[in-house]
C-alpha positions in Angstrom: -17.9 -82.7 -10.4 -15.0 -80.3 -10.7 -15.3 -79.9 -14.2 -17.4 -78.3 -17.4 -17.0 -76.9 -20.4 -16.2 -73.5 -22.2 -19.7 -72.5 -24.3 -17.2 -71.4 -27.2 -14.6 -73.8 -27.9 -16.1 -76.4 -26.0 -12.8 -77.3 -24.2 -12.7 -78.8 -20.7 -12.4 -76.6 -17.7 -12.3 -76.0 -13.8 -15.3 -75.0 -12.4 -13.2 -72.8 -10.5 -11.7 -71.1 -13.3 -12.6 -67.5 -15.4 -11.5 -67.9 -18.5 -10.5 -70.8 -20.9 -7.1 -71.6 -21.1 -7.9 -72.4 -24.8 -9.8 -69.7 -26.3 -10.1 -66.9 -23.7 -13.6 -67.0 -22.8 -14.4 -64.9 -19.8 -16.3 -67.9 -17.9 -17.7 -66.1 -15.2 -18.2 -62.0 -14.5 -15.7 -60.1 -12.4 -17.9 -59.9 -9.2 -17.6 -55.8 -9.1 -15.2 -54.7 -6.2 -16.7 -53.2 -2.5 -13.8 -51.1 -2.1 -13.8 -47.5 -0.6 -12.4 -46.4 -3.8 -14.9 -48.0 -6.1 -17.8 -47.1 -3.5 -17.4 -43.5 -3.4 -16.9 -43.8 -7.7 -20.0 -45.6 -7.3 -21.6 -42.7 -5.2 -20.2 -39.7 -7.2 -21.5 -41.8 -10.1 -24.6 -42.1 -8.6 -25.0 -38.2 -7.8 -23.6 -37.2 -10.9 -25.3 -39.7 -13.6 -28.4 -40.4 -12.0 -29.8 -42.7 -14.3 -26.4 -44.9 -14.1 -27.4 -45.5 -10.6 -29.8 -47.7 -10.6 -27.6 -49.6 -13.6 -24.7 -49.7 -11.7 -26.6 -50.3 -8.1 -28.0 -53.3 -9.9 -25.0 -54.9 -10.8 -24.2 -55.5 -6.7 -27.3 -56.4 -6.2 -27.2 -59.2 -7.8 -24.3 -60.6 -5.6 -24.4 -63.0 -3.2 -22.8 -61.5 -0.7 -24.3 -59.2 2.0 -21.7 -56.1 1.4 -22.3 -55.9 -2.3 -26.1 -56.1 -1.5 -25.7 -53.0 0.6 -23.6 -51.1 -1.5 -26.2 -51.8 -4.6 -28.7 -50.7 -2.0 -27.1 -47.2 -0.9 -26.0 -47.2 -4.9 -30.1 -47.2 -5.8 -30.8 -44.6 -2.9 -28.9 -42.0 -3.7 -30.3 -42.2 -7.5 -33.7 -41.9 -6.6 -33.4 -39.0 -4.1 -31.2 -37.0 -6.7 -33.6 -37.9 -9.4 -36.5 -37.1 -7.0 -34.5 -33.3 -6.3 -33.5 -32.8 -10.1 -37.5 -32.7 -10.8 -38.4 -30.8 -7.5 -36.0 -27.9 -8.6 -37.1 -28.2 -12.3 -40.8 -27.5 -10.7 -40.0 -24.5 -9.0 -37.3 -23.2 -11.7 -40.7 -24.0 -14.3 -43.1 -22.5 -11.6 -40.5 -19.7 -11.4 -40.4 -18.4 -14.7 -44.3 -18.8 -15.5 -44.9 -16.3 -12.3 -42.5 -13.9 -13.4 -44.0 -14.2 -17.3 -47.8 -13.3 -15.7 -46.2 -10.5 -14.0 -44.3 -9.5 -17.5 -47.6 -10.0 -19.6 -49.7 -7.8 -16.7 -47.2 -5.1 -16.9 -47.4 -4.9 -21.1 -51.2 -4.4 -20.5 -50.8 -1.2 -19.0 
């Protein structure tokens, strides 16, 4: 059957079609683009907002195709090793300043 029907207005439609001609319903979601462009957004995105990562990495999971799978993928990487670096250096900045407050608090003893 090449047909169905939009959930809103409840207007016949092509199966191949986004949106209803007769109320505007977005009938199917914009598969997200696997452009270099959008790819490196998605990286610097990734690196930047950490926790947007695995959101937006999710999204091309969820694809069908193979590229988009990869690109969630690399997307959901990244994330986790920045994430896993932000709390290594907030260790050693924490570890940092409790050594040189030990030192401070020895030295007031004197």
């Amino acid at each position: 059957m090449d047909k169905s029907f939009c959930p809103v207005c409840h207007t016949e439609v092509r199966l191949s079609d986004y949106f209803c001609f007769n109320c505007g319903k977005n009938l199917h979601e914009k598969p997200p683009s696997v452009t270099p462009e959008s790819q490196a957004m998605l990286y610097l995105g990734s690196i930047f907002l950490p926790p947007m990562g695995v959101i937006w990495g999710w999204r091309y999971l969820k694809r069908d195709d193979q590229k988009s799978k990869i690109v969630g993928t690399v997307a959901m990487v990244i994330t986790v090793i920045v994430l896993l670096l932000a709390v290594k250096w907030t260790v050693d900045i924490v570890n940092a300043v409790n050594k040189q407050m030990g030192q401070f608090n020895s030295m007031q003893g004197f």
